[in-house]
VEXLUMBA-486575 format. One record per residue: residue in three letters; x, y, z of N, C-alpha, C, CB in turn. Coordinates in nm, 3 decimals, padded with zeros to 5 digits. Last residue first. Glycine has a CB too. Layout:
<koltis>
> ala|X|Y|Z|X|Y|Z|X|Y|Z|X|Y|Z $
...
</koltis>
This chain:
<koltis>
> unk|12.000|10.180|08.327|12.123|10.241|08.400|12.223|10.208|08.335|12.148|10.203|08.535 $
> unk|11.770|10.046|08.239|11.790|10.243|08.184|11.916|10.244|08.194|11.722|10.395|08.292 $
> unk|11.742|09.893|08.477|11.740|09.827|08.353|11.773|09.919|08.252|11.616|09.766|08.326 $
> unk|11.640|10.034|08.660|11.716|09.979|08.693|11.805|09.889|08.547|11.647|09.914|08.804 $
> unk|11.391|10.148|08.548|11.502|10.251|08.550|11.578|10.220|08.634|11.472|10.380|08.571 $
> unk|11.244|09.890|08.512|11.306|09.947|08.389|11.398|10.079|08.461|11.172|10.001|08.264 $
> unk|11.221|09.796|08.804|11.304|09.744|08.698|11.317|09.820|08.553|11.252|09.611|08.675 $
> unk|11.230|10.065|09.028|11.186|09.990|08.974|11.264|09.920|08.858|11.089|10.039|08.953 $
> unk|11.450|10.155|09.296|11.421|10.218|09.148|11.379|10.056|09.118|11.577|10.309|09.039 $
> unk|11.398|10.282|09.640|11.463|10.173|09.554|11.406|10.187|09.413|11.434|10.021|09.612 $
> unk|11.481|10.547|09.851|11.400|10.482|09.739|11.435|10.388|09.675|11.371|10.549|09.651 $
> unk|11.651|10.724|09.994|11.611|10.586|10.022|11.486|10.503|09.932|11.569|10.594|10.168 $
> unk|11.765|10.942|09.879|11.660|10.960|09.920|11.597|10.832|09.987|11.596|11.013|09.821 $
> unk|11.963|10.815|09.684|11.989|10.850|09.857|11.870|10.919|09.886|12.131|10.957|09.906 $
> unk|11.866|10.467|09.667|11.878|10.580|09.597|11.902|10.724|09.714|11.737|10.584|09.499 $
> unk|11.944|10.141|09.742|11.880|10.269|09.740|11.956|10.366|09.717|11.818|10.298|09.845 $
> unk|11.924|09.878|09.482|12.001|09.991|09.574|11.925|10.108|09.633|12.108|10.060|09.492 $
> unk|11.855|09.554|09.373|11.897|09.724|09.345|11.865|09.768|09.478|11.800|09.824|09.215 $
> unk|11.852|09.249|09.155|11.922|09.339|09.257|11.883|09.520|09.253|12.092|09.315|09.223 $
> unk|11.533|09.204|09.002|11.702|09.235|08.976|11.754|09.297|09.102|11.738|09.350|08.843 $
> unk|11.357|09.086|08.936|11.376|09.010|09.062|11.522|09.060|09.033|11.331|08.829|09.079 $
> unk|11.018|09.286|09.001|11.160|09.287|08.959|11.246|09.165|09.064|11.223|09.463|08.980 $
> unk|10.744|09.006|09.051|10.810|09.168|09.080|10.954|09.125|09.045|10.795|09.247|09.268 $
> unk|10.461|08.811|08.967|10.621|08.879|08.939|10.684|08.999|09.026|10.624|08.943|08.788 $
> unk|10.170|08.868|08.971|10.246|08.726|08.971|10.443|08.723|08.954|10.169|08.639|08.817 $
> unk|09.879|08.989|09.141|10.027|08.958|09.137|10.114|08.835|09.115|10.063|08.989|09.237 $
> unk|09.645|08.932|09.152|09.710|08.963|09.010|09.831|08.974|08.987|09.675|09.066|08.959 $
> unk|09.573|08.920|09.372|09.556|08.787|09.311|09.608|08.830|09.190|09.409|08.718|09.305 $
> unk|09.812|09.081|09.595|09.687|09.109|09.521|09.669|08.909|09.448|09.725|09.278|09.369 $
> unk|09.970|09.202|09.721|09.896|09.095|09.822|09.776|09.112|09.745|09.881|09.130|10.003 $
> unk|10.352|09.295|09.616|10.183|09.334|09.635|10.068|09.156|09.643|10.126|09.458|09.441 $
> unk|10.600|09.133|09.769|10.543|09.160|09.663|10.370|09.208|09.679|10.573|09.037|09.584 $
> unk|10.767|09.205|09.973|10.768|09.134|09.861|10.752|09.124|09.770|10.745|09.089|09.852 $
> unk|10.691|09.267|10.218|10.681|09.399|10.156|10.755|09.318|10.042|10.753|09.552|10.236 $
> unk|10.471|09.092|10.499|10.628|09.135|10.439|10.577|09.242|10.314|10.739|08.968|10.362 $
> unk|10.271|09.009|10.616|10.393|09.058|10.717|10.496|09.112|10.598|10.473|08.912|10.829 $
> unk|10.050|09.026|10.498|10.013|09.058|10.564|10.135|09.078|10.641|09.919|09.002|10.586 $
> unk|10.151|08.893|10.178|10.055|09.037|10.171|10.083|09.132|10.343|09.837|08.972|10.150 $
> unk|10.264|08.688|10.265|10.339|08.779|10.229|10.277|08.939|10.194|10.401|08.715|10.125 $
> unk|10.039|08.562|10.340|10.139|08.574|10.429|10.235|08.685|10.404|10.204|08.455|10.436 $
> unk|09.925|08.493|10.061|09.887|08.568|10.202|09.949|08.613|10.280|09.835|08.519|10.276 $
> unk|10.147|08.352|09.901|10.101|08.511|09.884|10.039|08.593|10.022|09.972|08.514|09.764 $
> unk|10.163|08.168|10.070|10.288|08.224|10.055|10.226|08.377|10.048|10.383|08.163|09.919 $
> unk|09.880|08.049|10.007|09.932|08.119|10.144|10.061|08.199|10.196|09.934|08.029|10.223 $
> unk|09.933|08.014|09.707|09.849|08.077|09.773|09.850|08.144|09.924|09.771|08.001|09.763 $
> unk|10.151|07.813|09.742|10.144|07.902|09.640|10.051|08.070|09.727|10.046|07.804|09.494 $
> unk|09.976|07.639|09.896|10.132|07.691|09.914|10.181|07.778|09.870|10.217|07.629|09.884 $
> unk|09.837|07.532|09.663|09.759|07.612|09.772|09.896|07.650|09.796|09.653|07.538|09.901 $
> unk|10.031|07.443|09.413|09.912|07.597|09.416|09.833|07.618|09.541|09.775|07.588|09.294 $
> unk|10.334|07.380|09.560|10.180|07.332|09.525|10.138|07.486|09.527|10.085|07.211|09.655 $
> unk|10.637|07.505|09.449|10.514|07.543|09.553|10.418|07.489|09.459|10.483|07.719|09.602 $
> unk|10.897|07.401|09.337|10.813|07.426|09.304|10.749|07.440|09.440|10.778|07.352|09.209 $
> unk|11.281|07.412|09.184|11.185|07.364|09.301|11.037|07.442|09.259|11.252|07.420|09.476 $
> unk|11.588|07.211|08.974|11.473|07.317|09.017|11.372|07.282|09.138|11.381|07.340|08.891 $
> unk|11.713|07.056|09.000|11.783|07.206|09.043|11.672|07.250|09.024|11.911|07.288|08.963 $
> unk|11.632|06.802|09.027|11.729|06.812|09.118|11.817|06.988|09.123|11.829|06.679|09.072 $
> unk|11.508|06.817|08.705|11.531|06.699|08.849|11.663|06.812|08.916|11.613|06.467|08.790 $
> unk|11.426|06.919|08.490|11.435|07.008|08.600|11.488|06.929|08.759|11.280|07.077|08.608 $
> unk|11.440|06.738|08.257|11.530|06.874|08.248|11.493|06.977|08.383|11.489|06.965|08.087 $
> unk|11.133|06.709|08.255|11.233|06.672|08.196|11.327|06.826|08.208|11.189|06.607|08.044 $
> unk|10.984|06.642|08.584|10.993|06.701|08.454|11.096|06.703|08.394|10.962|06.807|08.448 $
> unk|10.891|06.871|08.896|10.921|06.751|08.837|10.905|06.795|08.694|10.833|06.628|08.884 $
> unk|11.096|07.051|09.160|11.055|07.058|09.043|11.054|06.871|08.963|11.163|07.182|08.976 $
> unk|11.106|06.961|09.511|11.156|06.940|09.406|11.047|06.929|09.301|11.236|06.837|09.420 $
> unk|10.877|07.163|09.732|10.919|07.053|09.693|11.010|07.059|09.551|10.801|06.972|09.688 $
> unk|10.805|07.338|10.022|10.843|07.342|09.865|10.878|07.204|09.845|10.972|07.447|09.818 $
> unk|10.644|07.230|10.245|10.628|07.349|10.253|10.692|07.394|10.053|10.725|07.409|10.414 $
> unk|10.733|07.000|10.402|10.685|06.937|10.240|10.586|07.131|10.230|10.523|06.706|10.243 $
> unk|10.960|06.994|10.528|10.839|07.044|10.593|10.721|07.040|10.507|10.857|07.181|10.638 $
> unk|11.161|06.944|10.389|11.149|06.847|10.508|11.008|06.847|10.519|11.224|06.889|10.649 $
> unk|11.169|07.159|10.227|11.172|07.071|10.163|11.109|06.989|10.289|11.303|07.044|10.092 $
> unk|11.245|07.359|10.425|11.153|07.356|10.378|11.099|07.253|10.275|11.156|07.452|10.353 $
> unk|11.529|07.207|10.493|11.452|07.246|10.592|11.291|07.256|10.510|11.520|07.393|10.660 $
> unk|11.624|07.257|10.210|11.620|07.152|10.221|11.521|07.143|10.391|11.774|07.100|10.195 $
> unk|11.668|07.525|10.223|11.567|07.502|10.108|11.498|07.363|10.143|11.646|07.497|09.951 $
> unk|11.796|07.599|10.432|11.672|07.652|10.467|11.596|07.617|10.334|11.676|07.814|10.511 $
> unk|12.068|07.523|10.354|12.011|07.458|10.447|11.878|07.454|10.457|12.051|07.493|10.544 $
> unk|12.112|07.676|10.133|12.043|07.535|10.082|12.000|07.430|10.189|12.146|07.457|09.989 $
> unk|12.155|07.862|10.301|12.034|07.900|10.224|12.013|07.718|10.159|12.072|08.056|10.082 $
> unk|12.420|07.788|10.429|12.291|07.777|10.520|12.177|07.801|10.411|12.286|07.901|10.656 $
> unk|12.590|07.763|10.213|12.533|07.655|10.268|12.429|07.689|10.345|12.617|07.584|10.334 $
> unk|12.604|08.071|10.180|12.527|07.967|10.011|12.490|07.823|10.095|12.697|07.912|09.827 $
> unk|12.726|08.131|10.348|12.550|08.170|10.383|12.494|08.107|10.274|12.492|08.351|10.384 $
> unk|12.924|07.931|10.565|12.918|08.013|10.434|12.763|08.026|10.428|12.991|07.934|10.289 $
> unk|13.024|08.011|10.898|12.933|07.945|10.787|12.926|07.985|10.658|12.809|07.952|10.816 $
> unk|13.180|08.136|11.099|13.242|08.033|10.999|13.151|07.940|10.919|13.331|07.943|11.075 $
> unk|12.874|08.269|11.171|13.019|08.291|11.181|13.029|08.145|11.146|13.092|08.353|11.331 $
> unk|12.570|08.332|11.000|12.653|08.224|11.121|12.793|08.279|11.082|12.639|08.015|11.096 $
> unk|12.349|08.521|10.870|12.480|08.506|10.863|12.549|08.489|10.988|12.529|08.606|10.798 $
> unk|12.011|08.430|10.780|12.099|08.484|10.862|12.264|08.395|10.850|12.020|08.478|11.012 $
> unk|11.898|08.572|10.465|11.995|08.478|10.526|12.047|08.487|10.616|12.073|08.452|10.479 $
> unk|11.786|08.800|10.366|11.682|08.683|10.421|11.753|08.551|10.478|11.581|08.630|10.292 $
> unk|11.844|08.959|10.197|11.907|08.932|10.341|11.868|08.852|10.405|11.906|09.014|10.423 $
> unk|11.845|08.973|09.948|11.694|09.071|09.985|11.737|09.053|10.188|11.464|08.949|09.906 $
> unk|12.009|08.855|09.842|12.078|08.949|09.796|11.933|09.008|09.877|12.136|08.964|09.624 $
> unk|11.949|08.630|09.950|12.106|08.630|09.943|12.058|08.845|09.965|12.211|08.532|09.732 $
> unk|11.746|08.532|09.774|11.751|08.558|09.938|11.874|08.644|09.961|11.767|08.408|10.035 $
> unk|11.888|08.511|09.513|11.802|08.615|09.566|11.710|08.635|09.716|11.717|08.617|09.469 $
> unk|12.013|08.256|09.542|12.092|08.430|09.501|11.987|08.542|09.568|12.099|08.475|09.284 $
> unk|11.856|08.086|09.604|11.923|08.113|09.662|12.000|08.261|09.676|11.967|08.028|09.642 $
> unk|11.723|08.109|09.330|11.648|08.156|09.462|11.752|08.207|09.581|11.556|08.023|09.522 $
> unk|11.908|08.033|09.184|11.901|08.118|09.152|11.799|08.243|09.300|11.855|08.074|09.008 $
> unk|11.973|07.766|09.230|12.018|07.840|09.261|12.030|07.981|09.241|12.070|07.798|09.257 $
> unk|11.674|07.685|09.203|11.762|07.657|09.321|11.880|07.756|09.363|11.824|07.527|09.296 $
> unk|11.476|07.841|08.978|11.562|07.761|08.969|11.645|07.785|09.140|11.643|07.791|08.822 $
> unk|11.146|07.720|09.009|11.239|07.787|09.058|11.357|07.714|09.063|11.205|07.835|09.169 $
> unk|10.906|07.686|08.808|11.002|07.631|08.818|11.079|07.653|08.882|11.036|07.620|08.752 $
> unk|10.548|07.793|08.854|10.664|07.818|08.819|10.769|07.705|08.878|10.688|07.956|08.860 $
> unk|10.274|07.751|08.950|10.337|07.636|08.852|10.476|07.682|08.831|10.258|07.619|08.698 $
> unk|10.211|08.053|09.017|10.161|07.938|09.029|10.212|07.838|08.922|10.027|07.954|09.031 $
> unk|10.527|08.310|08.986|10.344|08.262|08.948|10.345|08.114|08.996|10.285|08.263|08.742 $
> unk|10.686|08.434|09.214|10.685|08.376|09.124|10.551|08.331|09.087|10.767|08.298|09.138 $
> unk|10.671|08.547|09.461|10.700|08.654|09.391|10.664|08.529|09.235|10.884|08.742|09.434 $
> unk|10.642|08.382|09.700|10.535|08.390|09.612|10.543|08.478|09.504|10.431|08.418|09.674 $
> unk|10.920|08.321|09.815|10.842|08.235|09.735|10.717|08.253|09.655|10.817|08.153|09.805 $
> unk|10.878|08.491|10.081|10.941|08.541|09.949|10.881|08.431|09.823|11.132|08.535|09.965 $
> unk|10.785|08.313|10.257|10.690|08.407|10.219|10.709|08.414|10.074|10.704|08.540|10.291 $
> unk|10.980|08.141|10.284|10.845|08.092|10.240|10.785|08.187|10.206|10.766|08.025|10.325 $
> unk|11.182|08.335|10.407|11.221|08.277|10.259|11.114|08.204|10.251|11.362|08.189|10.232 $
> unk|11.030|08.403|10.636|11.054|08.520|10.491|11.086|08.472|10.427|11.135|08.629|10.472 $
> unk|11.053|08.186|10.768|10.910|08.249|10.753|10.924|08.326|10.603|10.870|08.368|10.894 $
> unk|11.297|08.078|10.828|11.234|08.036|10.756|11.121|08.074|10.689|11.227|07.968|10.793 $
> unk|11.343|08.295|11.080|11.462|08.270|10.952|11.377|08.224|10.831|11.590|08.133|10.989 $
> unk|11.140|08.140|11.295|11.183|08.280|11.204|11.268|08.328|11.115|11.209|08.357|11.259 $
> unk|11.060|07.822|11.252|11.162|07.938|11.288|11.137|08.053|11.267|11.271|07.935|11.234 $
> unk|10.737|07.743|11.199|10.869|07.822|11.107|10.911|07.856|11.207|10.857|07.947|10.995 $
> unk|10.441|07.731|11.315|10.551|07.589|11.327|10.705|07.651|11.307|10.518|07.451|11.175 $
> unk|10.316|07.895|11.089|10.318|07.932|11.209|10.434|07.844|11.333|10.167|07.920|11.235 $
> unk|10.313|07.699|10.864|10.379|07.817|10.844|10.442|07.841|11.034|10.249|07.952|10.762 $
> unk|10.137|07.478|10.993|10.300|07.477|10.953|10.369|07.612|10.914|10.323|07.382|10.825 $
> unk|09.883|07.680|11.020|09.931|07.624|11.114|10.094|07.556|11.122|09.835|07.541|11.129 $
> unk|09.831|07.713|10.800|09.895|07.839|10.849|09.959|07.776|10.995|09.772|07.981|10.869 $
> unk|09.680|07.518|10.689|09.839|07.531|10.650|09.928|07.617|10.728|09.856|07.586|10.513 $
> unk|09.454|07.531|10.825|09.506|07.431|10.861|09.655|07.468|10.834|09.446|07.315|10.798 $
> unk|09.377|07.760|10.669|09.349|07.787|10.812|09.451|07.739|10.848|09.234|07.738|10.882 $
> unk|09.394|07.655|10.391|09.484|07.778|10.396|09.467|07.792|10.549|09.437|07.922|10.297 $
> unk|09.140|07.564|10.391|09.199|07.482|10.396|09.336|07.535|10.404|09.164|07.405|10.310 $
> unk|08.924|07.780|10.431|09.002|07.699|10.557|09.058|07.628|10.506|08.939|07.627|10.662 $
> unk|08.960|07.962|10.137|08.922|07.926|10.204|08.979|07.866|10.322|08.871|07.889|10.153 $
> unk|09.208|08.146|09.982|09.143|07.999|09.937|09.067|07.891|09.984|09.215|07.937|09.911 $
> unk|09.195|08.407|10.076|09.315|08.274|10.064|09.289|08.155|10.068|09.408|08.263|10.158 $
> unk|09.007|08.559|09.933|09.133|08.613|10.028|09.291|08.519|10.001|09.074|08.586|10.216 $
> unk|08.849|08.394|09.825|08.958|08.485|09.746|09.034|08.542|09.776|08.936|08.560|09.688 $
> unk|08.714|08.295|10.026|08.789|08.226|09.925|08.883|08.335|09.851|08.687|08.152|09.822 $
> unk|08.773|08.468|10.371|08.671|08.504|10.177|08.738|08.381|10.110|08.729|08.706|10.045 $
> unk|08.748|08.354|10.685|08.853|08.402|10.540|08.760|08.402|10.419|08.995|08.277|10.498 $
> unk|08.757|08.382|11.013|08.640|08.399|10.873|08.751|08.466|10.744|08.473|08.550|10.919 $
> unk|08.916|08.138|11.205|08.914|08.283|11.147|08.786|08.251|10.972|09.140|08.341|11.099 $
> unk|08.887|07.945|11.387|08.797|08.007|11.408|08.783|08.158|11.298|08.813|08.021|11.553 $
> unk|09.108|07.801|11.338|08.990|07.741|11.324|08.904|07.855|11.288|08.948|07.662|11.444 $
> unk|09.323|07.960|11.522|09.312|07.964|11.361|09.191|07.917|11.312|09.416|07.882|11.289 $
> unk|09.325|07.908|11.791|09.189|08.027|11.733|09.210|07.981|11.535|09.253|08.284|11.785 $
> unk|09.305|07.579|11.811|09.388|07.693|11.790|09.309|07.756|11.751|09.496|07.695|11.715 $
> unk|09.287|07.318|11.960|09.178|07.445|12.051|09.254|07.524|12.000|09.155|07.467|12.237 $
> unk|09.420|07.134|11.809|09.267|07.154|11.776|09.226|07.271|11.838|09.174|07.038|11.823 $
> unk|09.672|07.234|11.880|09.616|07.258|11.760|09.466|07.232|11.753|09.684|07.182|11.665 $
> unk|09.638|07.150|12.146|09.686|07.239|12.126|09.606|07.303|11.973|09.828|07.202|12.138 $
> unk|09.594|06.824|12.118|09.507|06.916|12.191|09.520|07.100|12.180|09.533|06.869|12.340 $
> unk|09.819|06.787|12.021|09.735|06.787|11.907|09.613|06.836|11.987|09.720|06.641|11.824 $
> unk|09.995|06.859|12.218|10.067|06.884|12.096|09.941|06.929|12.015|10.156|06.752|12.035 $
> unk|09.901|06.643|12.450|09.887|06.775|12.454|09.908|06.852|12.342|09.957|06.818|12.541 $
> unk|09.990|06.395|12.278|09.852|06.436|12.278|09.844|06.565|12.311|09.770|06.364|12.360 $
> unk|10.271|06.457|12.102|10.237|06.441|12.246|10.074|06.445|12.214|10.307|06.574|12.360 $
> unk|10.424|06.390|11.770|10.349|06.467|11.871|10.259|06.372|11.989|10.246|06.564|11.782 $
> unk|10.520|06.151|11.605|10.591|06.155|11.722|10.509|06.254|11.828|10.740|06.202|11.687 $
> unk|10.389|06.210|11.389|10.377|06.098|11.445|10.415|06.121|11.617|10.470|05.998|11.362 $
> unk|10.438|06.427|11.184|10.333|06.456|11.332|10.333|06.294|11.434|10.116|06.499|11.263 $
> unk|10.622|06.330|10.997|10.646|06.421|11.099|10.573|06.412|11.197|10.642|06.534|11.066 $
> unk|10.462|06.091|10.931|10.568|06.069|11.011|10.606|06.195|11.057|10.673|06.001|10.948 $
> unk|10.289|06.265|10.744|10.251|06.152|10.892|10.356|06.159|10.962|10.224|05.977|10.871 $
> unk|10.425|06.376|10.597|10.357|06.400|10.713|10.296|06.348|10.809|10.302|06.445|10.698 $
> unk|10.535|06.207|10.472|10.621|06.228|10.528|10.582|06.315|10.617|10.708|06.249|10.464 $
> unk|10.303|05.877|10.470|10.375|05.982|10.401|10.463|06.059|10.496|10.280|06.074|10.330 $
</koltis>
């Protein structure tokens, strides 16, 4: 598969590395993040550029099984900044750079199903799951609860007090 072949090429030092990683060693609740098998994953998270980290994180604003439409994700990196902006790059190409990058990394994959080939994308439900973790413990996304399955996904502004206005009194305006 296409993980094999990624790790194929690693050095023995590479996989000596990962076996002696403290990650092994962390005590997680199942309900935290779905037990050690979320240990092992953190290990490709941890692998991420930094560019890449926040648009995996961001990914968990959506529920388990959701459809994401492509270009609609795109918009909304776009618009939370999560794109770094290359000189003479357009940032709509680098974001389908960083979909197809995470695609590589079998981190999201293409939506399957009638009527979703090729514009929509999906997170397996563990992926799903560590997105959320991850996003509980470095970013401000979305609340790091198991009940969280949405937050406003409408553009908005701060307010000059620096407050940003929730979706209905963004939705009021």
């Amino acid at each position: 598969g296409r993980v094999d072949d990624a790790y194929q090429e690693m050095h023995t030092k590479d996989w000596k590395f990962v076996e002696g990683s403290k990650i092994w060693e962390w005590e997680m609740s199942a309900a935290e993040i779905g037990g050690k098998v979320l240990s092992g994953l953190m290990l490709s998270y941890d692998d991420l550029p930094h560019y890449l980290k926040s648009c995996f994180a961001y990914c968990c604003i959506y529920s388990k099984d959701y459809k994401m439409e492509r270009e609609r994700l795109i918009w909304q990196w776009l618009v939370h900044e999560l794109i770094e902006e290359k000189e003479g790059i357009d940032v709509e190409m680098t974001a389908n750079q960083y979909i197809d990058d995470l695609m590589n990394r079998c981190l999201i994959e293409k939506a399957r199903g009638y009527g979703y080939e090729g514009t929509h994308l999906t997170l397996h439900n563990i992926l799903h799951d560590l997105a959320l973790y991850i996003d509980g413990r470095e970013y401000s996304h979305a609340s790091a609860t198991e009940h969280t399955h949405h937050k406003s996904l409408l553009s908005v502004h701060d307010d000059a007090e620096g407050h940003k206005p929730n979706a209905l009194e963004t939705a009021n305006k």
